[in-house]
VOGU-3710 file (C-alpha; in Angstrom, 3 decimals, decimal comma):
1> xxxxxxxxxx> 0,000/0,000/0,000  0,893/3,594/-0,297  2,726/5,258/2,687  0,985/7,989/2,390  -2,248/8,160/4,598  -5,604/8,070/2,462  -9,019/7,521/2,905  -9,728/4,198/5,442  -11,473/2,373/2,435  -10,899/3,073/-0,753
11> xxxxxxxxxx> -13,123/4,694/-3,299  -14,389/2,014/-6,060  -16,552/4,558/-7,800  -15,197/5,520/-11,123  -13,950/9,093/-11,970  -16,477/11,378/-13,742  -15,964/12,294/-17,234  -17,318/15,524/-18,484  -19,849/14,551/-21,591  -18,277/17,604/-23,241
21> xxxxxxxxxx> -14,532/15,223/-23,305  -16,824/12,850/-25,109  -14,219/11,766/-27,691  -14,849/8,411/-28,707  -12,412/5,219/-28,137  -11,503/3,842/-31,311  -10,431/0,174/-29,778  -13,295/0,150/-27,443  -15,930/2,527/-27,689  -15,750/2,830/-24,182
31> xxxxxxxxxx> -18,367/5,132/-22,567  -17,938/4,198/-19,031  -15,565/6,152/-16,777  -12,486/4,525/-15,929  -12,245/3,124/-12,430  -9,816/4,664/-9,379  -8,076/2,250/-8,197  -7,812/-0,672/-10,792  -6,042/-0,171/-14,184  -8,657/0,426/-16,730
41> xxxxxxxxxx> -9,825/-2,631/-19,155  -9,264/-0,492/-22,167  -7,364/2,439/-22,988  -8,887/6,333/-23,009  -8,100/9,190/-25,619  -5,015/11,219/-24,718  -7,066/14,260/-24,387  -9,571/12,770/-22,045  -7,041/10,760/-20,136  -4,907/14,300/-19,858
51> xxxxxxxxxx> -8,140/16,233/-19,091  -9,158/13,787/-15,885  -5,659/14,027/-14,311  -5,451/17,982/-15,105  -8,977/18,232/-13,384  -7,506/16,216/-10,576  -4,407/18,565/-10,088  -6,292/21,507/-9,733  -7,577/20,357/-6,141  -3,431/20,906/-5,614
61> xxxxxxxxxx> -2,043/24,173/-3,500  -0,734/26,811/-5,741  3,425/26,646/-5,972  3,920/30,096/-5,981  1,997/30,414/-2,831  3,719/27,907/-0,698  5,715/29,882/1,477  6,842/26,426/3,166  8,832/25,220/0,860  12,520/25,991/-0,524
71> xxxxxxxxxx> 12,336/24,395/-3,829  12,281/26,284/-6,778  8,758/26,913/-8,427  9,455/29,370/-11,147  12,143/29,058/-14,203  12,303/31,064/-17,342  10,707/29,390/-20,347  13,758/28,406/-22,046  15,070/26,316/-19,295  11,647/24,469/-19,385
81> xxxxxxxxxx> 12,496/23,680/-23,679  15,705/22,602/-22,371  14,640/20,358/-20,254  11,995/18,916/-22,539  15,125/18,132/-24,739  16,736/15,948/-22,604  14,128/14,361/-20,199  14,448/10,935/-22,192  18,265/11,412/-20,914  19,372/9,098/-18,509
91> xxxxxxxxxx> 22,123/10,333/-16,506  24,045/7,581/-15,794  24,818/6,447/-19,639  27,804/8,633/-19,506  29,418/7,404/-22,618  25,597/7,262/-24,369  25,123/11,212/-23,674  29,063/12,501/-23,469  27,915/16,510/-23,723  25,583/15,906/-20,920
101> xxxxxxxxxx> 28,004/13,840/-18,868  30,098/17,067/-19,764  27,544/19,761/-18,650  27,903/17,353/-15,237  31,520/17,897/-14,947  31,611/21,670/-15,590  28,940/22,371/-12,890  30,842/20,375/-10,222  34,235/22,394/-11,599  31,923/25,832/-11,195
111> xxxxxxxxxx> 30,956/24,559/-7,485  34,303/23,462/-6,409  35,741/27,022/-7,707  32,449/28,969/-5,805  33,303/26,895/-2,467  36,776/27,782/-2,219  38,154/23,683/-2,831  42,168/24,272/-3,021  42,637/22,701/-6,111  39,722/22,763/-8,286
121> xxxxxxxxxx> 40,544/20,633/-10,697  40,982/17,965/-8,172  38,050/18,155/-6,329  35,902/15,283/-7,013  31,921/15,769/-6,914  28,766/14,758/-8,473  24,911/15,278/-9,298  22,357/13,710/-7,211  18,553/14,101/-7,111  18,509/16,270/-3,836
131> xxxxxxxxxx> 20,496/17,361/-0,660  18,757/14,022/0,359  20,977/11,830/-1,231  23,928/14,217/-1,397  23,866/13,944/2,433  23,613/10,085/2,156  26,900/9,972/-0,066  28,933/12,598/1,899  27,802/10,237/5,221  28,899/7,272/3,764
141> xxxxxxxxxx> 32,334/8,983/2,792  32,931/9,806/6,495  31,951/6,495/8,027  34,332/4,777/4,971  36,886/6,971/6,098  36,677/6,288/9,763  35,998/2,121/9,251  39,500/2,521/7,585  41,150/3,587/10,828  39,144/2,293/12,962
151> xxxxxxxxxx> 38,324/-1,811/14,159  35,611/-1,382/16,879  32,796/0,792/18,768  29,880/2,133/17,282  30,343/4,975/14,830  28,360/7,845/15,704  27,640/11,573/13,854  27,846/14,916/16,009  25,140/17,596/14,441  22,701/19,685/15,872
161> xxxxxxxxxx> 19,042/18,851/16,905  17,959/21,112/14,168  19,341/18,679/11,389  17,214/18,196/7,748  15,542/14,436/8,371  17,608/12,930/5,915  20,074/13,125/8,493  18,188/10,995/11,137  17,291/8,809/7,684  20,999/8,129/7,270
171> xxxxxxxxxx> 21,889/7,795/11,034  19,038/4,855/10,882  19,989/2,973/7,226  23,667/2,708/8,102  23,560/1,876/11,696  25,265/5,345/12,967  24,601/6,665/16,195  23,199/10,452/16,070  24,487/12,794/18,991  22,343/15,730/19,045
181> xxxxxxxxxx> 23,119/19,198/20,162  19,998/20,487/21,553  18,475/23,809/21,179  19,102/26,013/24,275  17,670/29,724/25,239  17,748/31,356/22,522  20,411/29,388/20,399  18,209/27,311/18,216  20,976/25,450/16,272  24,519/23,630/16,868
191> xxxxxxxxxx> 26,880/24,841/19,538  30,524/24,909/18,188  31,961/23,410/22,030  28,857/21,232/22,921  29,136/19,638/19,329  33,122/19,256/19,984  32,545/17,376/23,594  30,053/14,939/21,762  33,027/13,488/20,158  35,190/10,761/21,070
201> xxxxxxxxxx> 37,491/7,730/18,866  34,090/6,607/17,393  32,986/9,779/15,975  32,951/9,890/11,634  31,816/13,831/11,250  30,134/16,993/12,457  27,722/17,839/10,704  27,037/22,053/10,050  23,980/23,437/8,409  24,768/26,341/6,362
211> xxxxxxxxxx> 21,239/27,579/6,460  18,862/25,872/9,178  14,907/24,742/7,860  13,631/26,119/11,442  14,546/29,421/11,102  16,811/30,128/8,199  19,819/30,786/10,538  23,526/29,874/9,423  25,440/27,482/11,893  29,088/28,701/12,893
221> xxxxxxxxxx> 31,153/26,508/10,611  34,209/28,445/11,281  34,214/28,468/14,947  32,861/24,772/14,496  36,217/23,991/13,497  38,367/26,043/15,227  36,524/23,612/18,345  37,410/20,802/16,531  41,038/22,172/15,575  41,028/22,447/19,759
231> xxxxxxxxxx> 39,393/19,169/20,510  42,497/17,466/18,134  45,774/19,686/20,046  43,828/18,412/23,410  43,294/14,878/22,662  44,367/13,927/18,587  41,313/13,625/17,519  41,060/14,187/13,608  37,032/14,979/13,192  36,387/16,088/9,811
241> xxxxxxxxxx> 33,311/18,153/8,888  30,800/18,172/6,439  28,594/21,309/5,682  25,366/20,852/4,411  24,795/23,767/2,302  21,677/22,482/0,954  20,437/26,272/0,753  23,002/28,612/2,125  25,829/27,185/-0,075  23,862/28,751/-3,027
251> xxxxxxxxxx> 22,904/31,923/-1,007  26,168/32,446/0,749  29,507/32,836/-1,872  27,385/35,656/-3,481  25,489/37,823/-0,374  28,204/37,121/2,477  31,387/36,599/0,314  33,610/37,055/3,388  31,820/34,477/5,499  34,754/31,475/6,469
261> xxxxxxxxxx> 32,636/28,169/5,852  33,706/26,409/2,930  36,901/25,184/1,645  38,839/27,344/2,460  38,136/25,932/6,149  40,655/23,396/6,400  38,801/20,852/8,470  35,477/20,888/5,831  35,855/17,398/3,757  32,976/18,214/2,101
271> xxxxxxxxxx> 29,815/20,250/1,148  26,555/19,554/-0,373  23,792/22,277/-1,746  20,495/21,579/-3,433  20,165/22,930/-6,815  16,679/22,992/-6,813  16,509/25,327/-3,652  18,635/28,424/-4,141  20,036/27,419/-6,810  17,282/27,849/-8,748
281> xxxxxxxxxx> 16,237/24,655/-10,959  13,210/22,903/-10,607  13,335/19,542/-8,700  15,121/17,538/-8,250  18,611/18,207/-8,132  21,840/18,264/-5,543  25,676/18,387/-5,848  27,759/16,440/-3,597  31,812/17,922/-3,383  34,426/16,700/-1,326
291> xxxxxxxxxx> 37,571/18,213/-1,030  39,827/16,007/-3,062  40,178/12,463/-3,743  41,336/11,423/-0,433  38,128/12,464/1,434  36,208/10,436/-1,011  37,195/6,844/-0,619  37,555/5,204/-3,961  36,206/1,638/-2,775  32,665/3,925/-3,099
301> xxxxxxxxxx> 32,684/4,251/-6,392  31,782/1,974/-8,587  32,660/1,048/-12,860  30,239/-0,121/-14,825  30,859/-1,323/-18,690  27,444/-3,371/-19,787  25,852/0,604/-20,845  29,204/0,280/-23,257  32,393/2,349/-21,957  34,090/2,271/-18,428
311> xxxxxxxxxx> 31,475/4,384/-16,746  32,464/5,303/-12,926  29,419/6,641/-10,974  28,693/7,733/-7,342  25,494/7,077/-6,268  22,059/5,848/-4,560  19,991/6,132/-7,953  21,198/4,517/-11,162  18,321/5,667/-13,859  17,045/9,295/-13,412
321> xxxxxxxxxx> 16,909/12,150/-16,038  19,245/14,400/-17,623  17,511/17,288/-17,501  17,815/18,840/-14,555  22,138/19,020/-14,624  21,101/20,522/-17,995  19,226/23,123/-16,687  21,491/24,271/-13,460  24,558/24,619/-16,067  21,744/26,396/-18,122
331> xxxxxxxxxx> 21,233/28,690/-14,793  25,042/28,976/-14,162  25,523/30,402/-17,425  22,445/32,280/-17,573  23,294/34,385/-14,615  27,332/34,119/-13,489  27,942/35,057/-10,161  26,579/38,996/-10,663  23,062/37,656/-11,906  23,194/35,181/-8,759
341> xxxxxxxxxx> 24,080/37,816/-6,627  20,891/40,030/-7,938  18,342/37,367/-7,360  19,635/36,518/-3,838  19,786/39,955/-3,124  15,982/40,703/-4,260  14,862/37,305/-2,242  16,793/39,012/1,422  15,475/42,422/0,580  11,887/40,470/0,168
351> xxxxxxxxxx> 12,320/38,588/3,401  14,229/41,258/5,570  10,732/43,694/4,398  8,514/41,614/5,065  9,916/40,069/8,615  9,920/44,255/9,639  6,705/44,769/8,901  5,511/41,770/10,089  6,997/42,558/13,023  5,782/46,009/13,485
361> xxxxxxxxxx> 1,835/44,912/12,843  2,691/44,189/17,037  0,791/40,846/17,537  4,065/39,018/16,654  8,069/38,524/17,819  10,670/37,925/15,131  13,362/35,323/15,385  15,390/35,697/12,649  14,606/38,534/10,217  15,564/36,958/6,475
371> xxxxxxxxxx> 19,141/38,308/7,030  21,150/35,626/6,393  19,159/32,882/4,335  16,335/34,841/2,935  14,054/32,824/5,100  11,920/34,039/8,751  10,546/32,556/11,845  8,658/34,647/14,246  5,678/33,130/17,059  3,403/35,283/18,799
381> xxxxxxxxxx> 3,639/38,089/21,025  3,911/37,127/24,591  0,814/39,589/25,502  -1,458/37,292/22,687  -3,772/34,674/24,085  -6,536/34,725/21,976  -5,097/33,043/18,804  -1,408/31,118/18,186  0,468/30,609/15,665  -1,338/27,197/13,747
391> xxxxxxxxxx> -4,538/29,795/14,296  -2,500/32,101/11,453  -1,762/28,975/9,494  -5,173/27,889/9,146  -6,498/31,211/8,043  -3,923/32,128/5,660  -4,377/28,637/3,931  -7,971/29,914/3,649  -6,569/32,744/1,623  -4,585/30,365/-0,418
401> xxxxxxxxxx> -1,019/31,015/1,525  0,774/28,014/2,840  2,780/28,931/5,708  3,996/26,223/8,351  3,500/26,168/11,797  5,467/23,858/13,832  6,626/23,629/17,395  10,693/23,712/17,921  12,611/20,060/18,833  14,566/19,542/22,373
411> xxxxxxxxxx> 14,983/21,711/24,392  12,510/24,149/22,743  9,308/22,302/22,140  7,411/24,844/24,330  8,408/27,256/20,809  5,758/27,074/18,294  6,542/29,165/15,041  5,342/30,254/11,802  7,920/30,183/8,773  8,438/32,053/5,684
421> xxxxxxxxxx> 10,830/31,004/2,640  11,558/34,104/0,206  12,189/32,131/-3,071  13,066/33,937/-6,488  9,434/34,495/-7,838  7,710/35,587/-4,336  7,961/39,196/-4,998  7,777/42,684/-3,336  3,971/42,550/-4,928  3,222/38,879/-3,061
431> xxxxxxxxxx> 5,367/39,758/-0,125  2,508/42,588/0,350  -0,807/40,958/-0,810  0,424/38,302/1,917  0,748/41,111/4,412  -2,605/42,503/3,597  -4,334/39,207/3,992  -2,545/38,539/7,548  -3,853/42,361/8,605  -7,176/42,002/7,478
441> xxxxxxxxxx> -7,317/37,846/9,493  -5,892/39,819/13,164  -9,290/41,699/14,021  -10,920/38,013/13,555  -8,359/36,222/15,510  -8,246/38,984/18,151  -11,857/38,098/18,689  -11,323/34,420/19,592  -12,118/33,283/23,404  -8,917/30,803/22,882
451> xxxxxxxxxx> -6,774/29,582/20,087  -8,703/27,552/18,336  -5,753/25,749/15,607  -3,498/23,465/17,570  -3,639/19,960/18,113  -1,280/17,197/18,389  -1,872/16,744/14,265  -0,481/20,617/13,547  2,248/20,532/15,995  4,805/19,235/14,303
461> xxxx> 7,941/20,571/12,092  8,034/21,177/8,442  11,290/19,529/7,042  11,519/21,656/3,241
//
């Protein structure tokens, strides 16, 4: 069955067809509707077939108003021909489709050259189909790397409570145990010495988020290290770190250039960003980098000849589509680091607005303000009883806005939050229809005896 949760018993009834789709079936002359949840007996029309599932859709949120998610939602038209181009692509047939095995091999070169690596042309990397499996691959570098010098204990993985899930999805498929920094006060992500006296002969990485999902903050990498640089004078201990960048590293080399979290950090091994988040293709697609060849064992990867060639590849999928590496080299050479910088620019100047006004309406506390990713949490105002924060959610979803509420993890659960992600397409013009509907909801809400929105369903965190 599906893991998703649908209804208790399914629905036999067949789907409606419009009479006015009323295009006969040649093979059948079928005039029944097809059924749900069985495969049909005989084929439709493509028009009618394409006109039930289009109908379907529309029940969908509208992209461009989730303010939940990071993932891209809006590309120019020609990236979208591009893509239609080389969707019958399969990625991994390196020698089948050389250019776009090339187009693969520049953007990793353009990444390792953004992040700082020493040597660029020896920094080793690869497409994946997220942060989700970029993460994956960078984890299984580091616990490779510490089996190697290493013959007992349990390997474990330092990172803060505030970690993307795929984290706690790799801790759990390869049998590593996750010690969690917890959130304290008003520090709601990793603490550079609490993360370094986690660590002991079993520990494979630290783990820094360039860019929390809770509140958009960036995690210390530098002083990160210079714990860990500590940590190894004080005991020998060699912990290496990865950064997941899956937003910031996109956001970061082109709004806080002078920011020490990459490469040029000594003790990073490696670094993985989504491009489908900042930067900017539609899902899905991620880059995983590692420093050089040495912090990317070579047992990993694998050679494969039966596609024809000697074809070595990196990774959890085997078949998935070209066309998304197409379109972030499309995007890289589209924009270059000045048109980058613009958009990234525009989405902080969106969310740094917004968060001030939002804060100024007085019903609400800020805290972050979109000033490092372009991204805002704020709860309510300690004086407001009637209403809380999954109170706003509700009603803006009313108004077609999807904005999260969620409560905090350890040691913060009592904080429950709303979230807003500033994406490239959610302009000055949203940014105030948004405000506008949130004014006109507070005279409602004000009016409540109680909040009315939370339950043990709604209280729980968005992971985007």
């Amino acid at each position: 069955m599906a893991l998703h949760k649908g209804p208790e018993r399914p629905d036999d009834r067949p789907l409606s067809v419009n009479p006015f789709y009323g295009e006969a079936n040649p093979v059948s002359r079928m005039t029944e509707a097809p059924p749900q949840h069985r495969l049909p007996d005989s084929p439709l029309p493509p028009t009618t077939a394409y006109q039930l599932v289009h109908d379907e859709l529309m029940l969908d949120g509208n992209s461009r108003l989730n303010l939940a998610t990071f993932v891209t939602t809006w590309m120019e038209p020609q990236a979208g021909v591009l893509m239609a181009e080389c969707r019958d692509k399969n990625m991994i047939d390196k020698d089948e489709y050389p250019r776009t095995a090339e187009l693969e091999r520049r953007c990793v070169a353009m990444l390792a050259d953004l992040w700082h690596a020493p040597d660029p042309a020896a920094a080793v990397g690869c497409s994946t189909t997220g942060s989700s499996e970029a993460c994956m691959l960078a984890g299984m570098a580091l616990k490779r790397r510490w089996s190697s010098r290493n013959t007992g204990g349990r390997p474990n993985l330092v990172m803060g409570v505030n970690v993307q899930v795929c984290w706690d999805k790799f801790c759990n498929f390869w049998e590593v145990e996750p010690r969690l920094v917890p959130m304290e006060g008003d520090r709601f992500h990793l603490d550079p010495q609490a993360a370094a006296e986690l660590c002991d002969e079993n520990t494979i990485g630290v783990v820094g988020i360039l860019g929390s999902t809770f509140d958009g903050s960036y995690e210390p990498i530098a002083d990160l290290c210079a714990a860990l640089d500590a940590l190894q004078e004080r005991t020998g201990l060699d912990i290496p770190v990865h950064v997941d960048g899956a937003s910031g590293a996109m956001v970061a080399p082109f709004l806080d250039e002078d920011l020490a979290w990459d490469f040029r950090l000594p003790r990073v091994a490696s670094i993985n960003t989504s491009g489908h988040k900042y930067g900017l293709v539609y899902p899905g697609v991620g880059w995983a980098l590692w420093r050089d060849k040495a912090a990317l064992p070579e047992e990993l990867v694998f050679r494969v000849n039966y596609l024809g060639g000697d074809m070595p590849t990196f990774a959890l999928n085997f078949s998935r589509p070209g066309a998304q590496v197409v379109a972030q080299y499309y995007t890289f050479l589209r924009l270059g680091r000045e048109g980058y910088r613009a958009v990234q620019q525009t989405a902080r100047d969106v969310a740094s607005g917004l968060a001030g006004r939002i804060e100024a309406l007085g019903d609400f506390r800020l805290l972050t303000r979109g000033d490092q990713l372009p991204v805002f949490a704020f709860t309510t105002a300690p004086d407001v009883t009637a209403y809380d924060v999954f109170d706003v959610s509700r009603r803006l979803r009313e108004q077609g806005w999807l904005v999260p509420a969620y409560t905090f993890p350890p040691n913060r659960e009592d904080l429950s939050v709303l979230r807003v992600v500033c994406r490239n397409g959610f302009s000055t013009d949203l940014a105030a229809l948004l405000l506008e509907d949130l004014q006109r909801l507070l005279p409602e809400l004000r009016r409540q005896p109680h909040p009315l929105g939370r339950d043990a369903g709604q209280a729980t965190a968005f992971h985007h």
